[in-house]
C-alpha positions in Angstrom: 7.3 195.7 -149.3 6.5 195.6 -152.9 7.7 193.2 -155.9 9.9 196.0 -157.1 11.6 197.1 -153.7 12.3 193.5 -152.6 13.5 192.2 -156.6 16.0 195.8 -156.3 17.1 194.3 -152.5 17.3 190.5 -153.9 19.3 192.0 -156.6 21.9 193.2 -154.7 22.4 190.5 -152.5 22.3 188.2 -154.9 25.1 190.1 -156.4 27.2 190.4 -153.3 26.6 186.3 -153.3 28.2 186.2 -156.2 31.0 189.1 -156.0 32.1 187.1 -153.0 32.2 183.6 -154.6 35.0 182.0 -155.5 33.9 180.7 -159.2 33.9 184.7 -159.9 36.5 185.6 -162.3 38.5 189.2 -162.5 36.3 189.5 -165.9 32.7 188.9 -164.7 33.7 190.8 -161.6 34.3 194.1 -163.2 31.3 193.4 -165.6 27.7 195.1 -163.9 25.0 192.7 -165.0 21.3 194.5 -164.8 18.4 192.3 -165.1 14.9 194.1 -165.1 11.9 192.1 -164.2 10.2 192.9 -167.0 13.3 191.4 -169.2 13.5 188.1 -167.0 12.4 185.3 -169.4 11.2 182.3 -167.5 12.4 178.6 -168.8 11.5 174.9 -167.7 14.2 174.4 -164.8 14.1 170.5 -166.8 12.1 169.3 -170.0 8.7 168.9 -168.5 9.1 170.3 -165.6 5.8 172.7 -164.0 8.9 174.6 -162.5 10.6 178.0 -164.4 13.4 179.7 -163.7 15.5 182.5 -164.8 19.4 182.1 -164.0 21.4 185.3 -162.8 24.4 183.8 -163.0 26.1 180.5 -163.8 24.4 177.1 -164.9 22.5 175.2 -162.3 23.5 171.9 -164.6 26.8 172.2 -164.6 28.5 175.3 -162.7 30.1 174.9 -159.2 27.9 178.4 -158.2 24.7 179.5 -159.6 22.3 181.8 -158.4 18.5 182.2 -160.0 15.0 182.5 -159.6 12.3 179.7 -159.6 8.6 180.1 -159.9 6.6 177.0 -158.5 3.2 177.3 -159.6 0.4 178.1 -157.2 -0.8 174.4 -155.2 2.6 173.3 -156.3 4.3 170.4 -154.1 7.9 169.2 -154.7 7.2 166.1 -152.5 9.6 165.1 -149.9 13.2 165.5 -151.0 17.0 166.4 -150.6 19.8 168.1 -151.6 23.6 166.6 -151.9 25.0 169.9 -151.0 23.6 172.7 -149.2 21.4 176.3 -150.8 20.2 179.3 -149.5 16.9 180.6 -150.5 14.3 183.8 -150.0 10.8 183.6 -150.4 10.1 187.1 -153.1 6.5 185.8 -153.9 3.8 184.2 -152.5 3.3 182.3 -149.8 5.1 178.7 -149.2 5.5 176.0 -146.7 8.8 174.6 -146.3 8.9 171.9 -143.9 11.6 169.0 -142.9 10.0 165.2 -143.2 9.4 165.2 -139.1 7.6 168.8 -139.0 3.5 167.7 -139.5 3.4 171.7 -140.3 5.6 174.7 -140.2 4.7 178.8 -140.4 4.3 179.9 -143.9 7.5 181.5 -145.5 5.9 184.9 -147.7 8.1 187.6 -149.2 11.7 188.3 -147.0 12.0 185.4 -145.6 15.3 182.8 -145.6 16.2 179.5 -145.1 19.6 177.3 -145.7 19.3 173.4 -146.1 21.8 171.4 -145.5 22.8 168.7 -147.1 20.7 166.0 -146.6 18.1 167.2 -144.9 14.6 165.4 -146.0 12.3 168.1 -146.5 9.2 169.8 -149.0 8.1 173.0 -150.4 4.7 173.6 -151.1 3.3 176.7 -152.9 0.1 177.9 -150.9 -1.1 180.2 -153.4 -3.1 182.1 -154.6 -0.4 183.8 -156.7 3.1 181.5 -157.5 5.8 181.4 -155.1 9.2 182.7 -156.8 12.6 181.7 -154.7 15.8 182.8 -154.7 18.3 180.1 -154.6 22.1 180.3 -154.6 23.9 177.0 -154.3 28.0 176.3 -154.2 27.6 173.4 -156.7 25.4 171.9 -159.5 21.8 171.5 -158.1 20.2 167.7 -157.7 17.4 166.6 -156.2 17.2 163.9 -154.4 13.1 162.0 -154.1 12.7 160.9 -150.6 12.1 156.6 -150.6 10.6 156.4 -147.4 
């Protein structure tokens, strides 16, 4: 499927996501929002941070529901980590591994495919390449990220 087709797709379930969310209000709601690829401006996800992401709605800082986009640069490896509360997330780009702390490997995620995480749960994403790996993510409360200590 190409970029195009699947960004349309991710587009509308990322707005169903949201339509059905509870931190949706009767005004944003009856708003449409379009958001063309070519439009999408990419930002650090944190000051420094090799990470960019464009948010399609709310503020992974400080909202109780966001959804966006991330782009991890190809080679890219987030190191072993968690979550406080759990996210859902398609692959649109690339090709990733996304493995829990006791896998040694796991079957590359590419374009389509889905995972949930729960809170908790130890666990890495790595950006294969060649190209960058861009993720949908919606989460029900503020993102965090939690480094791994063992």
């Amino acid at each position: 499927m190409k970029i195009a087709k699947l960004m349309s797709a991710l587009a509308g379930a990322a707005f169903a996501l949201h339509a059905g969310s509870a931190a949706v209000t009767a005004e944003t709601a009856a708003t449409p929002k379009k958001l063309f690829a070519a439009e999408m401006q990419w930002v650090p996800m944190a000051e420094g941070s090799p990470l960019k992401i464009v948010a399609l709605w709310g503020d992974h800082t400080k909202d109780a529901d966001y959804g966006m986009l991330v782009k991890m640069p190809a080679g890219f490896s987030t190191g072993m980590h968690s979550h406080s509360s759990d996210y859902d997330s398609i692959e649109i780009q690339g090709k990733k591994i996304h493995r829990s702390k006791d896998e040694a490997t796991s079957e590359p995620y590419t374009a389509g495919s889905y995972s949930h995480e729960t809170p908790g749960h130890v666990h890495e994403d790595v950006c294969l390449g060649p190209e960058d790996c861009i993720v949908f993510i919606h989460q029900g409360k503020k993102f965090d990220f939690i480094p791994d200590k063992k």
